[in-house]
N, C-alpha and C positions, 0 to 999 in steps of 0.2 A: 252854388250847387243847383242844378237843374232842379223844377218840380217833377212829381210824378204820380199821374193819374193812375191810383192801382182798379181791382176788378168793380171793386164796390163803388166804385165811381169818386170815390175824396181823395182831393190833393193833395199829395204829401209833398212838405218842404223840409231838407233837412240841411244842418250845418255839418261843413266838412270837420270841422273837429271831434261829429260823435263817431267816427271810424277811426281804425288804425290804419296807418301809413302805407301806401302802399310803395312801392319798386317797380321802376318798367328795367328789364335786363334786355339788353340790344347785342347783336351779334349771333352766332347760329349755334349747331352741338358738337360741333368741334373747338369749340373755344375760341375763335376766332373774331377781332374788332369788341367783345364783352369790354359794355360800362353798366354801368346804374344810374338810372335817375328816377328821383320821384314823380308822383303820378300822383294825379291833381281828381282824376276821375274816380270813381266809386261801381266796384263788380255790382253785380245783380241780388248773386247771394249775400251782399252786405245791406244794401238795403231792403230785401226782405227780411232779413232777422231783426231790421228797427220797426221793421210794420207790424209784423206779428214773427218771432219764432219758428211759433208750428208751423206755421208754412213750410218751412223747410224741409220738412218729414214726409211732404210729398209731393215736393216740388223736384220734377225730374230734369224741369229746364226752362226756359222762361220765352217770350213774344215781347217783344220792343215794337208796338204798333203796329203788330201783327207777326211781324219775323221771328220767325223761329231764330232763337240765340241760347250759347250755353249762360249757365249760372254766372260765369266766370266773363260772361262780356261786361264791358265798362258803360254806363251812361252816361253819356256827354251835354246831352241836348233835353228840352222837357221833352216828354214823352206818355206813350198810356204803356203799360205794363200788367201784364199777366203771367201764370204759370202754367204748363203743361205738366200736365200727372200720367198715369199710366191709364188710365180710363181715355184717356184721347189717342187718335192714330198716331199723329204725332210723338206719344211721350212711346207707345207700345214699340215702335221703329228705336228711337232711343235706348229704352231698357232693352233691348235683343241686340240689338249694335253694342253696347257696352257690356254684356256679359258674354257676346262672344267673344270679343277682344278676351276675358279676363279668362276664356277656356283655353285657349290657343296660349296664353302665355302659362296657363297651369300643364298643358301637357306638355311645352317646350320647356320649361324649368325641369319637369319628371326624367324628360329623355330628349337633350338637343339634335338627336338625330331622326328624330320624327320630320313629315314633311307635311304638312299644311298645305291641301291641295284643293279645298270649297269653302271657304269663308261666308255662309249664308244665310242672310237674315230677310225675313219676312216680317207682316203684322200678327202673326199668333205664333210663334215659335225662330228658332237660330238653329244651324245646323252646321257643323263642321265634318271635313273631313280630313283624316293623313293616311299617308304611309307609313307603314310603322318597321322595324325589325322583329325578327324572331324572338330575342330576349329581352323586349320591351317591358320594363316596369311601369306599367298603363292599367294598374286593376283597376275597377268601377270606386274603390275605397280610396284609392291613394288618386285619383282625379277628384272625388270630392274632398278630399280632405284638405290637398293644394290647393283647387278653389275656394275654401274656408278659409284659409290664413291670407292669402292673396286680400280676398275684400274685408277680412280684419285688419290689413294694412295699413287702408286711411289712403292711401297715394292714392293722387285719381290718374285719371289718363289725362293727356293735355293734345292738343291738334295744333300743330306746329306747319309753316312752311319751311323745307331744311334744303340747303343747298350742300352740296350739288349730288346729286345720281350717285356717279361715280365712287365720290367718298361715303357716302350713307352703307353701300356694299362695302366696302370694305371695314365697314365701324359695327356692322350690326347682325349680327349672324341672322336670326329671325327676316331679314330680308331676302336671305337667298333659296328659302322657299318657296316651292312651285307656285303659290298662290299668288304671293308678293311678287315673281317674275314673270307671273300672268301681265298684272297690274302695270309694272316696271315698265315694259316692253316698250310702252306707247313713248316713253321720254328719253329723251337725250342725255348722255351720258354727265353733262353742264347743266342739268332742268336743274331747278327746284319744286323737289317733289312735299305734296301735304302728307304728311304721317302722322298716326296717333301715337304717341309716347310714354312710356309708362316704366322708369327705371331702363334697364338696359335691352327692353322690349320693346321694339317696333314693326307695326305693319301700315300699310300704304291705303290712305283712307280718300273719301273725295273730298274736294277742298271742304264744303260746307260741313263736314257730319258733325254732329252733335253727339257729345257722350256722357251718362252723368259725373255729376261733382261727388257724390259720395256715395262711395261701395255699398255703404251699407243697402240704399235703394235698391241692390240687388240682390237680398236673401230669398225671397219667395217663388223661388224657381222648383223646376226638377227635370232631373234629368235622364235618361234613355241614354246608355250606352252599347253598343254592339263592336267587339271584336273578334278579327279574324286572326291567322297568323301572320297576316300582309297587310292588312289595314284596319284603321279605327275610326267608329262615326259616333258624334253623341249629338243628341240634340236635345234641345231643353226650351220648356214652355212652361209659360205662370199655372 
């Protein structure tokens, strides 16, 4: 097992037998070429809960010698190791990237004929827009209420590279929204496009983004909604 220099500056060294086993699963989300093998490396989030626990409670994502990486990357090599929280630009960008994802799939759950047309996140606030219909069941209650059971879930989001274009449209309704075929456009119908994944919800992210590991990181919101009879904006800030 690598060492690892956390903030406070002491080495930790730890034996691969105080983790549980992990699984690397190979192949893409059409089922295609899927094996398993085990995985000899240790996520981020597991060795922070041998160093301290509570770190985890607000730790939105973690630096591997500086680089920004989710909870869920592996350490391979020694290293120094830190966390990002919401008090850094860093983690601020994170929590708003990941609770917008988690708005977008609460309004698509409520009424899949909504259309996802601004996906936008900033350092103090996220803002989305759609299209909506006339008899859209889109009230201010039944969008927070969806987003409550959503980040009671536990499912995180995952950043996947998924081949190819072509079949990702056809596999994934949430993709054929205006915003995603903003996104889209640029790749070939053969690309492999990075997507954030979450159940049978996907949108088109940039390769690097980062999202948190646990919903719960995202209660301390609120949110601003405004509808019309043709579109819906909500935006939401700590």
């Amino acid at each position: 097992m690598p060492n690892v220099i956390f903030r406070d500056k002491l080495v930790y060294s730890f034996n691969r037998s105080a983790f549980s086993l992990q699984y690397f699963d190979s192949g893409d989300l059409h089922g295609n070429d899927n094996f398993r093998t085990q995985d000899v490396s240790v996520p981020i989030y597991e060795i922070l809960n041998q160093i301290d626990p509570d770190i985890l409670h607000s730790a939105l994502a973690a630096t591997i010698n500086n680089k920004p990486v989710p909870l869920t990357a592996k350490i391979t090599e020694d290293c120094t190791l830190d966390i990002i929280t919401i008090d850094a630009p860093d983690g601020k960008t994170i929590y708003y990237r990941s609770l917008a994802f988690f708005l977008a799939q609460a309004v698509f759950l409520l009424d899949p004929s909504t259309r996802l047309t601004v996906f936008d996140t900033a350092a103090d606030h996220c803002t989305l827009q759609f299209d909506i219909s006339d008899n859209a069941a889109l009230s201010d209650d039944a969008i927070r209420e969806q987003l409550e059971q959503l980040l009671s879930d536990k499912t995180a989001i995952q950043v996947i590279s998924a081949w190819q274009k072509e079949m990702l449209l056809q596999t994934y309704p949430s993709l054929l929204q205006p915003y995603a075929q903003q996104v889209l456009k640029d790749y070939d119908d053969y690309d492999f496009v990075t997507v954030a994944v979450r159940k049978n919800f996907v949108l088109p992210v940039e390769e690097n983004a980062i999202f948190v590991l646990s919903p719960d990181a995202l209660r301390n919101y609120h949110l601003s909604v405004l509808q019309t009879e043709t579109s819906l904006s909500i935006t939401a800030a700590i």
